[in-house]
Each structure stands twice: as C-alpha cells, then as structure tokens.
C-alpha positions, 0 to 999 in steps of 0.5 A: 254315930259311929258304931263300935265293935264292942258291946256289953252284956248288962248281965254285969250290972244286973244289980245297977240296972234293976235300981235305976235302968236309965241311969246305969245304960247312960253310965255305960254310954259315958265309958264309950259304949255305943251298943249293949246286950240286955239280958231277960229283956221282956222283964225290963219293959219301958224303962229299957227301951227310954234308957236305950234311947236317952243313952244313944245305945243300941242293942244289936244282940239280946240274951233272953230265952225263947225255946219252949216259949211264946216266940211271937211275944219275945220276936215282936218286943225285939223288933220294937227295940230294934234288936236284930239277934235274939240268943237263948242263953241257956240249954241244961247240961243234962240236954248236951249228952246225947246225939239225940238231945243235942238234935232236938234242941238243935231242931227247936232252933231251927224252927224258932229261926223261921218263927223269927224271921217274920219279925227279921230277926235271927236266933242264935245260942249262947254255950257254957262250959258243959256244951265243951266237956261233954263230946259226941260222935268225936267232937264237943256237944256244941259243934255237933250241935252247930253242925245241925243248925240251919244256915241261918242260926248263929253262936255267940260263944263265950269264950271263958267257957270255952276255956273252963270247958277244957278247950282252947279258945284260940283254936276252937273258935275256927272249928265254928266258922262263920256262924259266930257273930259275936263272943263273950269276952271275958277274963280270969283264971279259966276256973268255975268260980265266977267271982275269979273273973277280972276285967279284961286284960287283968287275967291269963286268958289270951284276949288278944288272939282270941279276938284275932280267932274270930275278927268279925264278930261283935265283942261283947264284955261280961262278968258272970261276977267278980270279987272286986267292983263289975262296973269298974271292971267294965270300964277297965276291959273297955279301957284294955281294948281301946288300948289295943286297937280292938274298941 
C-alpha cells in the first residue's frame, strides 16, 4: 500500500468516531486516506485498533497526553497500534511565560523521550497559539522551547495557530528546522473562533507555501470545528490537495 504524505487528525470527527469508530476510520479510508492521528487513543480501546485494521489505515503519529502520566502505559498501548510518534497535545498557556516554566516542561520531555524509546518510540509536542504570542529571551516560548529538546524530540506545529499566535507561518516554519515532522493544516480566517475554521483551501491561509516551508513533514488535516459539516470539510481539504500535487 502505498503511503501518502497526508493524514488526519480524528479530533475532527470526534463525534462520528465515538458513535461508530469502525465506520467513521473506513469512510475516511473510502476519501483516500491511507494514515489517520487518533486523538486520547488509550480512550478508544479495541474498537481503534479493529477500525485501523478493517480500514487498512495506519496511525503514524498520535495525540494523547503523557506528561505527568503513566509512560509505560500510553508507550506500550502505541507499539501495540504500531504508532511511531506519540504527541502531548497540550501544555496550559500559564506553563509558556517564563524561562523557567518553559525549561521544566521542556526537561518532562526530555525524560518522557528516553521512557519511549524502549518501546521505539519518539515524543514530540504539539503548540497553540499561546506558545507564539508569549516571547522569551527575544523569540517566541516555543522556540526557546525547542531549542532545549534533545535532539531526539519532535514538533508538530499547527500551523493555524502559528498564524492566530501573531506569526507568519510561512517564515516560522524554518526557524524550527528538522525537528518538524508533521504539521497541522488547516484553514480560515487566522481568528480564535474554531467554528471559522473551513476546509483546506477554502480559507486565507497560504496553504501552498506553508507545505512548501516544511516539504518533509507529514500533512496531517484538522478542524478544531466549523460552522458547516467537518466530515465534509475533510473530504474537500483531501480534495484541495490532491489537487495540487501535495496528497
């Protein structure tokens, strides 16, 4: 089978998925999709791993939060999915304005990366907006962040957020480097309101380019939520980029 370099964040389709988690992961494989990214996976149980299975789908990357929690147990249930990369989705805003907070969590990391790799697995983190508006030492929280992560920690960045945050997308994306393996892409209007959020290409942001920023990394489609159908929005972001080479 061959592998795409798009997935999608089932956060979208957290509803659809909770009623009938078979169904909804083989109408996202009938779109095209070959790989999704569950969210709060350890929550889904077997009805993940059969859906995965039934659809053909693999789940390259996960979101599920880990920090402060029992590694052994989140690292062992990702292997067992054959999940490769698992991503805390979320640090609170207040844990991003000072040197010493960002340390700390940049530390737990650290530590939760060589937790994982007995389980060969990698961590990585996933921002917000508040990890771009709120600056140390002269750049945004989350490259001072980043630039305390071992080597072997990752990023996704979504790349809305990077936007909402107050920074261009399109020029942050270098800043970061190597260590981003996959981003969040999404569209809208840049605003804090998740029900503005559209399907890709059906917004302002320059989706093109920022893909082009970052050509390596996995493209993974989300909406936070929207005030037309999500599952649709999916099929038509999948649609956009197929059409533009990027599916």
């Amino acid at each position: 089978m061959s592998t795409s370099p798009v997935s999608v964040q089932l956060y979208t389709v957290r509803e659809l998925l909770t009623e009938d988690t078979v169904g909804t992961l083989k109408r996202i494989a009938d779109i095209g999709f070959t790989q999704v990214e569950p969210f709060a996976f350890l929550s889904f149980g077997d009805a993940l791993r059969q859906g995965l299975t039934e659809a053909g789908l693999s789940a390259p990357t996960t979101h599920q939060s880990f920090l402060g929690g029992d590694l052994d147990e989140v690292f062992g249930a990702a292997k067992e999915l054959g999940i490769q990369t698992v991503i805390d989705p979320f640090v609170a805003p207040e844990k991003w304005q000072s040197a010493e907070d960002v340390a700390q969590t940049a530390d737990q990391l650290n530590a939760a990366a060589e937790a994982a790799a007995r389980y060969g697995i990698r961590v990585g983190y996933h921002n917000h907006d508040h990890e771009i508006s709120s600056t140390i030492e002269g750049v945004t929280a989350l490259e001072f962040f980043a630039g305390r992560l071992a080597p072997e920690v990752v990023l996704e960045v979504d790349t809305y957020w990077v936007a909402v945050g107050g920074a261009d997308p399109v020029a942050y994306l270098p800043k970061l480097g190597d260590r981003v393996v996959a981003l969040h892409i999404k569209d809208g209007p840049g605003t804090h309101d998740n029900k503005d959020q559209v399907a890709v290409g059906q917004g302002s942001l320059p989706i093109e380019q920022i893909i082009a920023a970052a050509p390596n990394a996995l493209r993974v489609i989300e909406l936070d939520d929207s005030r037309g159908d999500r599952f649709q929005a999916v099929a038509d972001s999948f649609a956009f980029l197929s059409s533009k080479g990027l599916a």
